[in-house]
Structure formats: structure tokens, C-alpha cells
C-alpha positions as CSV (number, residue, x, y, z in Angstrom):
1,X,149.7,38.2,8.0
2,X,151.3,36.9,4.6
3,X,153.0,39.2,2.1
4,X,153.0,39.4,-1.8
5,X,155.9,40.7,-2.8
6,X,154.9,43.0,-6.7
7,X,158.4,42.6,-8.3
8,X,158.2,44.6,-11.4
9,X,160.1,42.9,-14.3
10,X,163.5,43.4,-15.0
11,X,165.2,45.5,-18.3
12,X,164.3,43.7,-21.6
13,X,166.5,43.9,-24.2
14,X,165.7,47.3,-25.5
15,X,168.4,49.6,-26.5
16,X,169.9,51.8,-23.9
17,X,168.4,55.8,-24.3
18,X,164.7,54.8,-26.0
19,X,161.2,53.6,-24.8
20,X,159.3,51.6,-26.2
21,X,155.7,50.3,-25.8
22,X,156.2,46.5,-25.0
23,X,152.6,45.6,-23.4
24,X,151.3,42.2,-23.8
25,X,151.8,41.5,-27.8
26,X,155.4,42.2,-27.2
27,X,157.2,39.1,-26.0
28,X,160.9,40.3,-25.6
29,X,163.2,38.4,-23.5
30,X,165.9,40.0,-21.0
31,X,169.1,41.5,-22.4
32,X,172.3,41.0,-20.5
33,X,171.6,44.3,-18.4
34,X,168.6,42.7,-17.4
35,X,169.6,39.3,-16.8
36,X,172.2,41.4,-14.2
37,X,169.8,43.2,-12.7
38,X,167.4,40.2,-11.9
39,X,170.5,38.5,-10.4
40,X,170.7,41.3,-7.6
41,X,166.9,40.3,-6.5
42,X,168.1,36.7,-5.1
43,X,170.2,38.7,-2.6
44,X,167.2,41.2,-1.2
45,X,167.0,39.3,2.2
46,X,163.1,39.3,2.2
47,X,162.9,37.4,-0.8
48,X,164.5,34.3,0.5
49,X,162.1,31.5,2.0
50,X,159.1,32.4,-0.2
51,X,156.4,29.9,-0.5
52,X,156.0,30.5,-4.6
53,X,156.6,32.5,-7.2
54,X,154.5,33.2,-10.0
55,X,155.1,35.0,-13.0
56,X,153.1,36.3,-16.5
57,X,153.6,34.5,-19.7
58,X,155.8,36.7,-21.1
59,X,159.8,36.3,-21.3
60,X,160.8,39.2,-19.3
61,X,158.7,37.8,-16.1
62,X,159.6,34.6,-16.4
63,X,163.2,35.0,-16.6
64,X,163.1,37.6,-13.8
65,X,161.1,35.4,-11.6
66,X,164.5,32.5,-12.6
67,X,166.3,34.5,-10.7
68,X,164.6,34.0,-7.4
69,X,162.9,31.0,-7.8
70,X,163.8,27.1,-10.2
71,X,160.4,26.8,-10.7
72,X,158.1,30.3,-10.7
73,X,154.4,29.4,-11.5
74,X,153.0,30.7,-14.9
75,X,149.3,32.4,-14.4
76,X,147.4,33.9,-16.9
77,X,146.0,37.0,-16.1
78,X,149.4,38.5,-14.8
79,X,150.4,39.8,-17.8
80,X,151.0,43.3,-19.0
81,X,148.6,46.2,-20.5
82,X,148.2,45.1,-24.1
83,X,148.7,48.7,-25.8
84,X,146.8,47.3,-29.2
85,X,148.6,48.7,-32.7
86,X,151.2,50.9,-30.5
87,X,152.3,47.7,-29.2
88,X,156.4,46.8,-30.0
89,X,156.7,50.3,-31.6
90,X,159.2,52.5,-30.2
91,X,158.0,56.1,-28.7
92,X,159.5,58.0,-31.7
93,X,157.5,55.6,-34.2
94,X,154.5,56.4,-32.2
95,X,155.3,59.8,-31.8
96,X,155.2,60.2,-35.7
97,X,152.9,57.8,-36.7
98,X,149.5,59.4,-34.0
99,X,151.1,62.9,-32.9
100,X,147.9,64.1,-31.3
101,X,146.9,61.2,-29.8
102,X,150.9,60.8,-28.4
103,X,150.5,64.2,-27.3
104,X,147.3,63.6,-25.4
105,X,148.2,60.1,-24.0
106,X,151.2,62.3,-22.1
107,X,148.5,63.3,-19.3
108,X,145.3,61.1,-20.4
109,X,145.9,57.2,-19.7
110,X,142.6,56.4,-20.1
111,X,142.5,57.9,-24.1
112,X,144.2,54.9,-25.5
113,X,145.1,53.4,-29.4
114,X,142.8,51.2,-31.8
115,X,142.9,47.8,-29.9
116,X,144.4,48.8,-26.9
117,X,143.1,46.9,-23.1
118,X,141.8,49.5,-20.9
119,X,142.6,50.0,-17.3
120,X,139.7,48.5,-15.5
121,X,139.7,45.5,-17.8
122,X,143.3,44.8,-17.1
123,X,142.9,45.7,-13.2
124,X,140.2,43.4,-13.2
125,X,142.2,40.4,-14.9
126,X,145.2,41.1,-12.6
127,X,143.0,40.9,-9.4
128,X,141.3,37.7,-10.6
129,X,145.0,36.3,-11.1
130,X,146.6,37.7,-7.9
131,X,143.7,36.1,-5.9
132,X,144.2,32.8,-7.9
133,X,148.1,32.6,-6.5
134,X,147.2,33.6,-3.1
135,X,144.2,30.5,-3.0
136,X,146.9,28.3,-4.4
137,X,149.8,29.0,-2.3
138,X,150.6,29.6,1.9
139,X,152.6,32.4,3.4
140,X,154.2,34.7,1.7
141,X,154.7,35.0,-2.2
142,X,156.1,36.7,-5.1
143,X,154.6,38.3,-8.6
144,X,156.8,38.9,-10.7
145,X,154.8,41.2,-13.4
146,X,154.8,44.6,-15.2
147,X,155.0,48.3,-14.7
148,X,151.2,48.5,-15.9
149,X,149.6,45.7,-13.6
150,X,151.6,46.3,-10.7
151,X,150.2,50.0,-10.7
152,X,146.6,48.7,-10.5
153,X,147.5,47.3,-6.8
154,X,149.9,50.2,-5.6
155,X,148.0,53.2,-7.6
156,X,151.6,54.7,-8.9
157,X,153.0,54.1,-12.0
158,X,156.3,55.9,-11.4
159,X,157.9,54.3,-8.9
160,X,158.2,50.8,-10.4
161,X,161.7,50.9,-12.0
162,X,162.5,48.2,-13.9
163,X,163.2,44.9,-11.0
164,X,161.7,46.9,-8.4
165,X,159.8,45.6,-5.6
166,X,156.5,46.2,-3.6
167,X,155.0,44.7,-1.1
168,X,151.3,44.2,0.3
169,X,150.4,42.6,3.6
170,X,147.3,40.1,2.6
171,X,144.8,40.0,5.7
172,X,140.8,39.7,6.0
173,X,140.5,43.0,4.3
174,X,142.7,42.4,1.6
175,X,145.9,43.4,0.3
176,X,147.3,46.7,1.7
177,X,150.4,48.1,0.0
178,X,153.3,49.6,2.9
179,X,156.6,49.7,0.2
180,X,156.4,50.4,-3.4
181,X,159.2,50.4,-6.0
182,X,162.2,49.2,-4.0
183,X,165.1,48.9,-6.4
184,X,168.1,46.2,-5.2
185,X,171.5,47.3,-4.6
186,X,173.1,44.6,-2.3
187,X,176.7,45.7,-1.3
188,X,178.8,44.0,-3.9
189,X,180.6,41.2,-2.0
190,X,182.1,38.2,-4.1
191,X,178.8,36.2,-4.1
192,X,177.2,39.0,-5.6
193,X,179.6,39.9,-8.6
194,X,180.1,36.5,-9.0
195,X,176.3,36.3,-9.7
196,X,176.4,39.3,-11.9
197,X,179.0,37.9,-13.9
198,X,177.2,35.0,-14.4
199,X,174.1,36.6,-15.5
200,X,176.3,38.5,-18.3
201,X,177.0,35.1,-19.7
202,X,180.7,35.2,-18.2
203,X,182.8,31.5,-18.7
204,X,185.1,30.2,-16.5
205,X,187.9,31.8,-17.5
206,X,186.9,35.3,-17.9
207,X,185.4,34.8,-14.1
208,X,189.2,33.3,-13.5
209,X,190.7,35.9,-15.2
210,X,188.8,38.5,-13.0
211,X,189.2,37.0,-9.4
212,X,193.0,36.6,-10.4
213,X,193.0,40.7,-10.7
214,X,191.1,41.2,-8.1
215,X,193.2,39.1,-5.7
216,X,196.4,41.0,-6.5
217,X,194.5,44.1,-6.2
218,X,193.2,43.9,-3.1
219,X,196.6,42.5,-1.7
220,X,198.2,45.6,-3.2
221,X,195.5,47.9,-1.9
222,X,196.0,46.4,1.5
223,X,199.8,47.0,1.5
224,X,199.1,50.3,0.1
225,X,196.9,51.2,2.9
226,X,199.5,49.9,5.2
227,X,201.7,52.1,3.7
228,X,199.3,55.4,4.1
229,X,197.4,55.8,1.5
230,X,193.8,56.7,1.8
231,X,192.2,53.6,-0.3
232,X,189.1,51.4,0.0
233,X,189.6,47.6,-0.6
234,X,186.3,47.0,-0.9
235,X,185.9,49.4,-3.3
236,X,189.3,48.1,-5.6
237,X,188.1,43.9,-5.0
238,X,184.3,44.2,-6.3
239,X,185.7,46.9,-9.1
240,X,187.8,44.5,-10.2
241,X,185.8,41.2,-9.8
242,X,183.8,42.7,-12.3
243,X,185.5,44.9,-14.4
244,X,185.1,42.9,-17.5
245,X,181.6,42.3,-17.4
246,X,180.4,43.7,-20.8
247,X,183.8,41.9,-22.1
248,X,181.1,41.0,-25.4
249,X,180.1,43.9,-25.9
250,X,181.9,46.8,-28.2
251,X,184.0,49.6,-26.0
252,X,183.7,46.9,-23.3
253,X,184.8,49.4,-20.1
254,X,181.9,52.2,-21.3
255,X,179.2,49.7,-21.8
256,X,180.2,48.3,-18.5
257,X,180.4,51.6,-16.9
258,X,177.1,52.5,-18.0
259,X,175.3,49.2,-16.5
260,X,177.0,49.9,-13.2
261,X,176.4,53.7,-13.1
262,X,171.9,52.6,-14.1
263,X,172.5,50.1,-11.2
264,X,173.2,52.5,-8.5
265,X,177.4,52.0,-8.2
266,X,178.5,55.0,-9.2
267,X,182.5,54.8,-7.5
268,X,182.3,51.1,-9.7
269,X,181.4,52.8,-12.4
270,X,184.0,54.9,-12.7
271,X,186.6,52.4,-12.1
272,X,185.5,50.1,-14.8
273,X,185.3,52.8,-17.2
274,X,189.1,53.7,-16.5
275,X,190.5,49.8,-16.2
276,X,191.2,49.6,-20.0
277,X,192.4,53.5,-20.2
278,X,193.6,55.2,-17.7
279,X,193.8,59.4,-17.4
280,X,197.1,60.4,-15.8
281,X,198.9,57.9,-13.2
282,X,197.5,59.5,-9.3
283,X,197.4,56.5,-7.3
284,X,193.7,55.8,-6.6
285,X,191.3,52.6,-6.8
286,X,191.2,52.8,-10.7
287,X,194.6,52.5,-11.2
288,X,195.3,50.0,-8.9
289,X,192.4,48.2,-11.0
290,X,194.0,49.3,-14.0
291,X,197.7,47.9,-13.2
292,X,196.5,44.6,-11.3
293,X,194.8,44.2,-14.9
294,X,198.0,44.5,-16.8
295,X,199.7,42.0,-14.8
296,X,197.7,39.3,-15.9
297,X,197.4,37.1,-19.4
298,X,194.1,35.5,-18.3
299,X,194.9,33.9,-15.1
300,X,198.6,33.0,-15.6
301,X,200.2,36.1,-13.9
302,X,202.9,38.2,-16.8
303,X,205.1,41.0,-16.1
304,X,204.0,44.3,-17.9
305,X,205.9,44.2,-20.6
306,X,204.8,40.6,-21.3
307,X,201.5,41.4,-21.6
308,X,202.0,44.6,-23.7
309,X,203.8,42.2,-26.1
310,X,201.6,39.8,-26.3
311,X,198.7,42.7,-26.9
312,X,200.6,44.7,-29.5
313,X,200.0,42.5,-32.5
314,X,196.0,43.1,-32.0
315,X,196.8,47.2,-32.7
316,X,196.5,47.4,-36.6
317,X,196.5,51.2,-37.2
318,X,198.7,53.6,-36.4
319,X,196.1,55.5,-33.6
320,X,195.9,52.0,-32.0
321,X,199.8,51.4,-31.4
322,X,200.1,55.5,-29.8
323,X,197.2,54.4,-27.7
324,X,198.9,51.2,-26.4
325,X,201.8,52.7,-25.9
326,X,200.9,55.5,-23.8
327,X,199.1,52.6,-21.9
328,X,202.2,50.8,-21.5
329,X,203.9,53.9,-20.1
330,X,201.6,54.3,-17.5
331,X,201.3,51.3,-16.5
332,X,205.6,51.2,-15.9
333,X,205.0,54.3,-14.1
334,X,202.3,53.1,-12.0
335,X,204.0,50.2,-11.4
336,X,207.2,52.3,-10.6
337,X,205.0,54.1,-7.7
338,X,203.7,51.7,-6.0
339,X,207.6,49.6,-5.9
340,X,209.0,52.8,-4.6
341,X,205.9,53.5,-2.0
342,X,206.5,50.0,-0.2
343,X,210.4,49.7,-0.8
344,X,210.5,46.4,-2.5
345,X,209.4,45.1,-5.5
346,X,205.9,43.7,-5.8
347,X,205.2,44.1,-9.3
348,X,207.4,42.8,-12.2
């Protein structure tokens, strides 16, 4: 019995908190979000040893089905709904611009815009295509297409989060859907955040910088633990091997702590958000994340006061320099903790 594995496309680069109709006109590529959460399909254990991988035309399959596969198959036919003059508009230019027919496409699919594909044409055209990878491949196989499409095979629209996967067993009576709209969450060992790191366009030395804190963390999370405390390594090493992630983006630890939270790692989350600013100085995961961070100028390892130096310079109003130092003092009293916890001095 072969299997088709329906692996809905991941995020394009749409801003975080709106929808938008992007159907077949609409060719927008993955944002980094995206290109993160297409990198945690190559680890799904099912996925590996596939015969082929085809995608649609569009950006946003193609550069999901990258992510599994060097060379993923374009056929026509795969691609998404096309949604006619509503297509690339966002929902509140919709909203205003056809309020009753907004209003009635909320519970009607089948009442669509001027120019818009309708259902059984695009089932059709997705069958015809799904049959044309299975004639031209052996075993099993993904398609990697779109929230629309996919729904013609599995008959639900609202389980196909954005990467998620379905499968069909392919026999003598055709395909017969037994999983729809599994989302990845692989346990986040170094392969993995190195992977996701990667994907959000990371260099070499950001990546160095972050195994370098990572590395003293979990060394000081093991001695910790040693020592008593109630930690989780695990936890403190993948926090840390990517808490700099969205290191491009504005209000880097937020941004990052968002991605991680729409992922499904909420205790990550929650650290990364923390590793730049921390609340209070209780000794938990984020502020051995947060203090392992301080000790570093890149890779080359710096006491704290070395690297609060070498920062101060970038603080140009007055808020900035109270923030930094009420920073600084919690890291020296963090620092002080853990010193005193295991009786020597293992932080500068």
C-alpha cells in the first residue's frame, strides 16, 4: 500500500495578526517564520525515504517542499484556489470593499467573487494532478500544496495549519485519508535548532555565538542540578541554542518569543522572551539563559562587566542607560547566586 503524504504549505510572509486571501494569483514566497517552520518537516520520521516530492508552482510550495526534498517535482494542477479580484487583498480590504458578499462567504464557500475558480473545477484539477505524480513516481510520496486543494482530498478545511501534514493510503480503490492536519513539533535537540537557525538566515557567527551560551549554560544547569535545584537542561540548552533567532528582527527576544510560542514551545518561549530582560533574579532556566548570555562577546567568553562596557556606548538616551544598568545589576546578582550556590567561583 503506498502513501501520499498532503503537506499543506508553510507561513508565507504575511504579517503576523491578519489574513489574507493568497489563492493562485498571489505568488508570495516564505517569510523567515516560515522558512522555520518548513525546516521542522525534514525531522517528522515518516517523511524521510520518500520516493518524490512534488510541489505547485507557487513560492510558498516550492520552498516548503526544499525543505524535505533537493529536487521536489513542479506539477501544474497542484496549485491553490484562485479567489479571482479578492485575490492578494487582505480580509479587512475585502471586508470593506464586498461587505455582503464577506458576510455571506463566512458560511457559503460555494458563493464566491467576480473571477474566482470554484470548488469542483479546482477538485477536479487537483485530482488530475495527484494522479499524474502517483503514475509518475513508486512508493510513497509527498504534495506539498495548499489549505484549499488539500481540503478537496481530506473534506476539512480547518485542520490544515499552515506545514501541516496528511496522509492517504493509495490502493485499488483509491486514496483513503487515515491522518489529517498533523503539525511538526520534533523535541528540539541541537540538530534541530541548528536547522531552525539556519532557516532564519543565521551566519556562522551568530550560530557560534549561540552554541557558546548554550554550552556554559547547560554546564551551569548541570552543576546546578547537582547542587539541588530543580532545573531542566534540556530545557536551558535548546532555549539557548536559539535564543537569538529573530536577532534581525526589531525587539529581537518578543519577535522570537512569538515564533516559538505559534510553534508549539511554549516553556522556549518564555525563556527567549526573558534572555535580553530579565524580571527579578529567582534562579530558573531563563536566567541561567539570561546570565550564560552576558558572559559572552560573540564567542570569545568576557566577564560581566566586560560585556556591559563594551554594550554601554550603544545606549543613547537616558531610558536606555537605566535599562542597562538595572540589567547589569542583575546579572552581578545572578552571577553572585549561583558562585555562592556551588562554593567556588564559576562565573567572572
Amino acid at each position: 500500500m503506498r502513501r501520499v503524504f498532503f503537506i499543506r504549505h508553510a507561513r508565507p510572509d504575511i504579517p503576523f495578526g491578519e489574513r489574507w486571501c493568497v489563492g493562485s494569483r498571489t505568488d508570495i514566497p516564505l517569510g523567515s517564520y516560515g522558512k522555520i517552520q518548513a525546516s521542522l518537516l525534514r525531522f517528522e520520521p515518516d517523511l524521510k525515504g520518500l520516493n518524490a516530492v512534488f510541489c505547485s508552482s507557487l513560492s510558498r510550495s516550492r520552498e516548503t517542499a526544499l525543505a524535505i526534498s533537493s529536487s521536489p517535482v513542479t506539477i501544474p494542477g497542484l496549485e491553490e484556489q484562485d479567489m479571482g479580484v479578492w485575490d492578494g487583498l487582505s480580509f479587512t480590504e475585502i471586508r470593506t470593499g464586498w461587505p455582503e458578499l464577506y458576510a455571506i462567504r463566512e458560511h457559503d464557500p460555494y458563493t464566491l467573487p467576480e473571477g474566482a475558480e470554484t470548488l469542483e473545477h479546482m477538485a477536479e484539477r487537483f485530482r488530475e494532478a495527484v494522479a499524474r505524480c502517483l503514475a509518475e513516481s513508486d512508493g510513497d510520496i509527498a504534495v506539498v500544496a495548499h489549505k484549499s486543494s488539500i481540503s478537496t482530498v481530506t473534506g476539512c478545511r480547518e485542520m490544515l495549519g499552515w506545514a501541516s501534514v496528511s496522509v492517504a493510503e493509495y490502493g485499488v480503490n483509491g486514496l483513503k485519508v487515515t491522518e489529517i492536519g498533523r503539525q511538526p513539533h520534533p523535541g528540539l535537540r541541537d540538530e534541530v535548532c541548528d536547522a531552525m537557525m539556519s532557516a532564519a538566515d543565521a551566519d556562522d557567527a551568530l550560530k557560534a555565538h549561540c552554541r557558546a551560551v548554550a554550552d556554559l549554560a547547560s554546564g551551569l544547569c548541570g552543576m546546578l542540578t547537582g547542587a539541588g535545584l530543580q532545573l531542566s537542561t534540556p530545557l536551558v540548552r535548546s532555549s539557548a541554542l536559539i535564543h537569538d533567532i529573530a536577532r534581525a528582527r526589531k525587539h529581537h527576544p518578543e519577535a522570537g518569543a512569538e515564533w516559538l510560542l505559534e510553534l508549539g514551545y511554549p516553556a522556549v518561549a518564555e525563556i527567549i522572551r526573558r534572555h535580553h530582560d530579565l524580571e527579578g533574579t529567582q534562579l530558573d532556566e531563563a536566567a541561567i539563559v539570561f546570565l550564560a548570555d552576558k558572559c559572552f562577546e560573540g564567542e570569545r567568553r568576557v566577564t560581566i562587566e566586560e560585556r556591559f562596557a563594551g554594550s554601554a556606548s550603544r545606549c543613547l538616551t537616558r531610558e536606555a542607560m537605566e535599562a542597562h544598568a538595572c540589567r547589569l545589576e542583575t546579572a552581578l546578582q545572578i552571577k553572585e547566586k549561583i558562585n555562592r550556590i556551588l562554593g567556588k567561583t564559576v562565573i567572572e
